[in-house]
N, C-alpha and C positions, 0 to 999 in steps of 0.2 A: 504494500500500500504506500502511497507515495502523497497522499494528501496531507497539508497539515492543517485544513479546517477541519474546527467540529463536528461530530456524525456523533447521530444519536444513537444509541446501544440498539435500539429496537433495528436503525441500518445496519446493523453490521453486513449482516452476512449480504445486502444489497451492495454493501464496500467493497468485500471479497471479492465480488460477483462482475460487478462492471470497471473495477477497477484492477480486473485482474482479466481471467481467461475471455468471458463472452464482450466485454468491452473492447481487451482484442478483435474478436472476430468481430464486429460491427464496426470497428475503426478501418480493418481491410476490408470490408464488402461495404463502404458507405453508401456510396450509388447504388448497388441493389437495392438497401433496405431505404431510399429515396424514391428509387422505382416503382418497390414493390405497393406503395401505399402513394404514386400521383394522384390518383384520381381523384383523393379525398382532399389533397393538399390546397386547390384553390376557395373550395369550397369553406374549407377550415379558415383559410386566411382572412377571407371577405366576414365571415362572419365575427372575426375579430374587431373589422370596423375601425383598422386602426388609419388615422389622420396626420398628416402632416407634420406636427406638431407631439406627437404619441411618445409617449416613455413606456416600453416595453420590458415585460417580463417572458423568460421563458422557461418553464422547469422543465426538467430532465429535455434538453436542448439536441440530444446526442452528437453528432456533425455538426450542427448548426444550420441546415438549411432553410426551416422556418423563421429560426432569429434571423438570418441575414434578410431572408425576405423582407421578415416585419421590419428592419431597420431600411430598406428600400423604398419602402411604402411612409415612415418618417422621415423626411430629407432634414428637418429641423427638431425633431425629436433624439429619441436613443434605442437603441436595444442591448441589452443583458441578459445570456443565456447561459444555465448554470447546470451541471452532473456532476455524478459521483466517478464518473471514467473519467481518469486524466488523459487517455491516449484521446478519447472523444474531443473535450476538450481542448488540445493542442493541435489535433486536425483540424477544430472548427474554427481556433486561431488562423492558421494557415490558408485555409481556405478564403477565409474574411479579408486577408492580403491581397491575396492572390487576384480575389475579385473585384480588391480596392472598397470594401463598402466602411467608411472609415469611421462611423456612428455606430458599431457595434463592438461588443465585448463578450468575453467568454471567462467564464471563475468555474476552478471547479469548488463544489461542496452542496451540502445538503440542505435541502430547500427547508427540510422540517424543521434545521433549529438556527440555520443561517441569519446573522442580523441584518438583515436587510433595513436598511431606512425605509423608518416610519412613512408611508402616505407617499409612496416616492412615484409608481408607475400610475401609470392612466390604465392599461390592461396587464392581464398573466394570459400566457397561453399555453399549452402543453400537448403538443402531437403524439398521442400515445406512449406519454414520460410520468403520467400521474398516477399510476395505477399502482405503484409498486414501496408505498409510505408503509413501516414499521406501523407507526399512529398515523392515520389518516387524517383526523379531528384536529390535531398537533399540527399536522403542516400545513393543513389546508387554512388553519387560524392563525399561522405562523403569512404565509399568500395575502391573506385579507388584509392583514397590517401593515404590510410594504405596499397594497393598493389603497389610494387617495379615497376620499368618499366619493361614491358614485363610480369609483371604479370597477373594472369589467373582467370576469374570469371565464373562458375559451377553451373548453378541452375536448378532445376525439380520446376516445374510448372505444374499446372492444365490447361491442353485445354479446349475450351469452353463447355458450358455445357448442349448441347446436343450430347458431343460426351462422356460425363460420365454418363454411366446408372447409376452407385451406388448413385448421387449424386440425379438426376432428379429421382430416383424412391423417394428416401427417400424425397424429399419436397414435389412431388406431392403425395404421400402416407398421411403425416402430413398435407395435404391443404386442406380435403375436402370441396367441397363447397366453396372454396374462390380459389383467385389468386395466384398460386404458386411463391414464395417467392423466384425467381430468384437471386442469388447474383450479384452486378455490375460489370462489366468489365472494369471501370473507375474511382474506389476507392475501398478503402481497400476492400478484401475479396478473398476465395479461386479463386477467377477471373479474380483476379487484370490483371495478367501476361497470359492471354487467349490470348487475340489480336497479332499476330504477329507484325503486324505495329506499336503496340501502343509498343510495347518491345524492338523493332529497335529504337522507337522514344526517349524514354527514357532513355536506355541506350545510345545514342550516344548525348546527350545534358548531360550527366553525364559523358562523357569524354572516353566511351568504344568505344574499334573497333573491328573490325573482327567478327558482332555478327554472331551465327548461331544459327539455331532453329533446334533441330529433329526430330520429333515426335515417342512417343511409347504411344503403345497398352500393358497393361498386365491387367490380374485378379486382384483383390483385397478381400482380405481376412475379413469377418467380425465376425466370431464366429462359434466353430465344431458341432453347431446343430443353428435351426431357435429358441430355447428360450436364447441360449447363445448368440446370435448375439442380438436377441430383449431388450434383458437387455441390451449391451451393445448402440448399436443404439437409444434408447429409451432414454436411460441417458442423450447422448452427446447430441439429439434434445429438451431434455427437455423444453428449451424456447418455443419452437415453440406450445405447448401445454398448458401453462399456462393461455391464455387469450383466450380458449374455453370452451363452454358448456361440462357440464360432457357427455352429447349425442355426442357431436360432438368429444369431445375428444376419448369418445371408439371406435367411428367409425374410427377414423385415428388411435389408435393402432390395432385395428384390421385389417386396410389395412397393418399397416406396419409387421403384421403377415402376412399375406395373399404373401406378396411379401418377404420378407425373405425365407416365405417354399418354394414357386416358386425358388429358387435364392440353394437351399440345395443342393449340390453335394457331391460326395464322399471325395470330397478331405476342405469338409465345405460350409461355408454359401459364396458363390462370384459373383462378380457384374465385372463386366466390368468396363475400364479406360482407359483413356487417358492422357498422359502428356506431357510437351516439354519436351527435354531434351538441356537445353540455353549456349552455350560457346560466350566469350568475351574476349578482351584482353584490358588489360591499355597501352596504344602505349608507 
């Protein structure tokens, strides 16, 4: 671990986690996992609504695509986008050079107990970076305090997970023969933020109003043939393959062949999704 801000006991193991092997592999596959979720990404922006003038938040930022955006769309405004992967982090620096966008910033550390100045942003956004809070109630009231009154919270979340083919192929593909490795809807995980109820419940004991939920449908992209997606899919699941038999193991990349070629279209390798798309306000 290489941070030296604060992380709350309840992150650790998200510490471990992104700031260690999978933040790796997301730091070398950025543009996939930028690809794999365009669809949703303009969509998510606009409903940011962010203005010229806008002081932007981003949690869990990863590469920084979104912050660079949101700070594109303020020319007189800022953006600051913040994770717990330092390699994310320092690509999303890099990249921000690269591109020249000179109104954004990248920190790493934890949004749940990070001191963000009081009443500072106009918006928070989070492309699929929110789901994964030790306390959820903790960071999301930790969020509401770095935004201004009448400030605005913006996040895309994963719906539940039978309404994500890409998600429920790919586990029950790597599960043969065992119980599919559902992720929880009640602690960290792509899931976290699935429950409607549980999203109302949380953000309004963290001090948000006006929540609304909306749901979208779009494709999702995972590689321009079934061996470029399998290398890629195969990589990110790697865990899930390591404490089986070399029989049982070929047999689930074999499914997960088997359903990649299934899944090949002209336009690549695409699975079906689902996501909320979540607006808030700090009263």
């Amino acid at each position: 671990m290489s941070t030296t801000q604060p992380v709350d006991p309840t992150n650790a193991v998200q510490l471990d986690n992104w700031d260690g092997e999978s933040g790796a592999f997301w730091a070398e596959h950025a543009d996939r996992f930028d690809e794999g979720v365009a669809a949703y990404h303009g969509q998510f922006l606009s409903a940011a609504a962010i203005d010229e003038t806008s002081t932007v938040l981003d949690v869990g930022c990863g590469s920084g695509q979104a912050t660079r955006d949101a700070a594109r769309r303020a020319p007189g405004g800022s953006a600051l986008g913040v994770d717990l992967s330092s390699r994310l982090v320092d690509l999303a620096r890099r990249r921000a050079a690269s591109e020249q966008v000179p109104n954004v910033t990248f920190q790493q550390a934890d949004a749940q107990v990070h001191p963000f100045p009081e009443a500072a942003f106009d918006v928070a956004i989070s492309r699929h970076g929110s789901m994964f809070f030790g306390d959820p109630v903790a960071a999301f009231s930790n969020i509401a305090r770095a935004l201004r009154p009448g400030g605005r919270l913006v996040l895309l979340t994963w719906q539940p997970f039978d309404r994500n083919e890409w998600l429920n192929a790919f586990l029950t593909a790597l599960s043969p023969g065992r119980q599919v490795p559902v992720p929880p809807s009640d602690g960290p995980s792509p899931l976290a933020l699935s429950d409607p109820a549980r999203v109302r419940s949380l953000l309004g004991a963290a001090g948000f109003s006006e929540v609304g939920m909306q749901g979208l449908s779009e494709p999702m992209y995972f590689g321009s043939d079934p061996e470029d997606a399998f290398r890629f899919v195969a990589g990110q699941r790697a865990g899930m393959l390591r404490d089986l038999d070399p029989d049982t193991q070929a047999l689930a990349l074999d499914n997960l062949r088997a359903s990649l070629a299934d899944h090949h279209t002209e336009r690549g390798v695409r699975y079906d999704s689902a996501a909320w798309l979540i607006e808030a306000r700090r009263p």
